[in-house]
Phi, psi and omega in degrees: 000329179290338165287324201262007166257323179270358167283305182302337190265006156265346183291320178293343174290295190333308190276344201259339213255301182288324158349300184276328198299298162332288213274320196288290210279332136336299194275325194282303154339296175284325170313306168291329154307298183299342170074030168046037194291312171323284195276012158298310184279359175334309183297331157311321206265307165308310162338306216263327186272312209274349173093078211217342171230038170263160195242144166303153154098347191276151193281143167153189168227011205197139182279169172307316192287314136356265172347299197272333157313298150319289169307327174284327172340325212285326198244336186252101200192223172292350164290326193272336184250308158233042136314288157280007165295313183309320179282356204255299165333300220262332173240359164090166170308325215266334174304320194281312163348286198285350158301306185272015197263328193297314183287322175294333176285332202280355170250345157288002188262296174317292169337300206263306174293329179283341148287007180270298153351306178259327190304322195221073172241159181252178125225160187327158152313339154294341204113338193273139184297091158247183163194166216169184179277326145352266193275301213265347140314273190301338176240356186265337164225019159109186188265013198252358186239001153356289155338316200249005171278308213279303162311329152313334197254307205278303153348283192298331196288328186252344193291329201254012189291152174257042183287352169242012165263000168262327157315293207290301204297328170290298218282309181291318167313285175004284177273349172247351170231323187027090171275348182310317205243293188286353161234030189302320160327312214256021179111144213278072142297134177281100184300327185302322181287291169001292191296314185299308250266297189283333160278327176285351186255009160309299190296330196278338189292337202249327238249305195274357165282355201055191174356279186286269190341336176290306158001267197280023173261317198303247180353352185240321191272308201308300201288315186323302221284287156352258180339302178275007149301286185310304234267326206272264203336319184284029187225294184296346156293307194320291172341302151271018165016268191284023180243348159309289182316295163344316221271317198302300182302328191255016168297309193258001162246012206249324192284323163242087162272164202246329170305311202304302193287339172281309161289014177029077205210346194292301193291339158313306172304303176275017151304291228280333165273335185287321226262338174246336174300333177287315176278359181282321185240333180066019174301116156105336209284287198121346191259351155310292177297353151301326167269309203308322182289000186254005176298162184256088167206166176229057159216102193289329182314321182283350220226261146037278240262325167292314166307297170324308182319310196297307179309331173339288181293301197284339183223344183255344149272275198280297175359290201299333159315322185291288184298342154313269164340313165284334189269313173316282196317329197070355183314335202272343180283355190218031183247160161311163173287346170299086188331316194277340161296317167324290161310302174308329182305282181303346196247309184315272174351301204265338190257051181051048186074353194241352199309315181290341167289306182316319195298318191284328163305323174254254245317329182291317182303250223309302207295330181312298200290292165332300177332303191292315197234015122322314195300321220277331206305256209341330180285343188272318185289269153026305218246316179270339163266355179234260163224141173323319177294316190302307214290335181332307255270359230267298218275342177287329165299313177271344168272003165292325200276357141330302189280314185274346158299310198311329176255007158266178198300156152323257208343275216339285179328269160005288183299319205285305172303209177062276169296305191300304185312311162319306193287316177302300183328291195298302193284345159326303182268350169291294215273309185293299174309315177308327211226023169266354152292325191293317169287312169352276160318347220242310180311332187284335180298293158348287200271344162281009171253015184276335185275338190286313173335296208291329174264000000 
């Protein structure tokens, strides 16, 4: 395992550059083409998720609020939680600024891949309506773009693997139950191979229904798990009232600090939030307009618009929730670089001693749920280098590699997402600027025939 960490973490310099370059310098593009239009309509795009402009008859398989569910499982999960401890460790407080700078382009991104989505959708060798970067690659810039559908795909095949919400989700049983000791009586067990053994096969009863079943499981667990989320973070602000605002002021003076830009450590820094900002939300990744492409609607602008939402929620709501708590807590000055430990050290701390069980329960939530619509990604990359038959086969491949995150290192894991996520951006995000005059044309259209409807 140590050759195969130490190759990828010579592998990640190479890739970050184009990364930062796409997603900062793409995305800062696309706001400004657009005349900053996703978030003039924020209030549209809830309408449109709340169901409120669906039309009978529309081709898909899924409602928006579906969609946005599913897609968000994906994201509002272990990424959110010691995602960001990893990131607060590794960069100081001052990471999280560019974590949420990342996410406001990262909603302006979605808006555009995710209308891309419906605009250029295909179908499988079964016959079935998808989308994805896949198809709006391909059809969207001709069969002459082929290379880069493909490289994307091959990408996706380890990118969409669920090795670090099965890793972190292990480290959290671990450290809050610790069976080596409450569960000794029954004997010198490896509990980590346990745990893997036993989250894939909770994941393999959900997985193998496809889709709509992924849907409705995504969609019953996700907003409760939020919600008790929230309600626990809103206790440890209460609590802690007059130390919120402190923790918040030294997020953004932390971000320009003058120590930080004189040791030429500022731009380390903000790799390091757009790079967790990305696993936070997956703005630019491409795997969002894969559900966002199966809604039942023929309006890509609405579906774009729906889309915009998810970074919101996953990183400008809970992210910054997270990092309260840890930063309110102090944990991030004396915890391991091991993310989900960190957030237990702080949720334990700040919720009366119990934060961490509760923590370990919406993690357990979060992890399922990630787990359930990982998977769907990897089987559609699959499905496109080979066949819908061919591609099933995605998920008994992903659900071995469960049992094998649960016992490797934190660093592997990391690195292995990272990289694989970097290879993805770029032909994503190459195919969303090429072909973003076209949402243009399509938003403009959208809202003048919505103004004429309206007289």
């Amino acid at each position: 395992m140590k050759a195969i960490n130490d190759f990828l973490s010579a592998m990640i310099p190479y890739t970050e550059w184009a990364m930062l370059i796409l997603l900062i310098g793409g995305g800062l593009f696309l706001i400004f083409k657009s005349k900053f239009l996703p978030y003039r309509y924020f209030g549209h795009a809830i309408a449109i998720t709340a169901g409120k402009y669906d039309k009978e008859g529309a081709e898909g398989d899924v409602s928006h609020l579906q969609a946005l569910s599913a897609a968000v499982a994906a994201t509002v999960g272990l990424g959110n939680i010691s995602g960001v401890a990893i990131a607060i460790y590794m960069g100081g407080p001052g990471v999280v600024f560019w974590i949420w700078m990342t996410a406001l382009i990262g909603m302006c991104i979605k808006f555009y891949s995710c209308s891309l989505s419906i605009m250029f959708r295909g179908k499988d060798s079964e016959g079935k309506l998808q989308g994805g970067p896949m198809f709006y690659i391909m059809q969207g810039m001709g069969k002459k773009a082929k290379p880069l559908a493909t490289f994307f795909c091959i990408a996706g095949l380890f990118g969409f693997l669920g090795v670090f919400t099965a890793n972190q989700f292990t480290q959290t049983f671990m450290n809050v139950v610790n069976p080596n000791e409450t569960l000794a009586l029954l004997g010198d067990f490896n509990w980590k191979l346990i745990i893997g053994i036993v989250l894939a096969i909770i994941t393999s009863f959900v997985i193998f229904g496809g889709l709509k079943k992924i849907a409705k499981v995504a969609s019953a667990i996700v907003p409760f798990m939020v919600l008790v989320y929230f309600v626990a973070v809103l206790i440890v602000m209460f609590t802690n009232a007059t130390e919120v605002w402190p923790s918040l002021k030294l997020i953004i003076t932390e971000a320009f600090n003058f120590d930080t830009m004189v040791k030429g450590g500022f731009w380390g820094l903000v790799i390091l939030g757009v790079r967790r900002a990305m696993f936070s939300n997956e703005a630019g990744l491409g795997s969002a307009p894969m559900y966002h492409g199966q809604s039942k609607t023929d309006e890509p602008v609405q579906e774009g618009l729906v889309a915009m939402l998810g970074p919101f929620i996953d990183t400008i709501i809970v992210c910054t929730l997270t990092a309260i708590v840890i930063i309110l807590s102090g944990a991030y000055l004396e915890a391991e670089s091991n993310g989900i430990l960190m957030t237990l050290i702080a949720f334990k701390k700040m919720l009366f001693g119990y934060g961490d069980i509760l923590l370990m329960i919406i993690v357990s939530a979060f992890a399922l749920s990630t787990l359930f619509t990982y998977s769907y990604y990897g089987v559609k990359c699959l499905s496109f280098l080979t066949n819908a038959k061919i591609g099933k086969y995605y998920n008994w491949y992903f659900v071995a590699t469960i049992v094998f995150a649960a016992v490797a290192s934190v660093d592997l894991v990391i690195n292995l997402i990272d990289l694989a996520y970097a290879l993805m951006v770029i032909p994503n995000m190459l195919a969303v600027l090429y072909l973003s005059p076209k949402v243009n044309l399509a938003a403009k259209s959208y809202f003048s025939k919505m103004k004429n409807e309206k007289a």
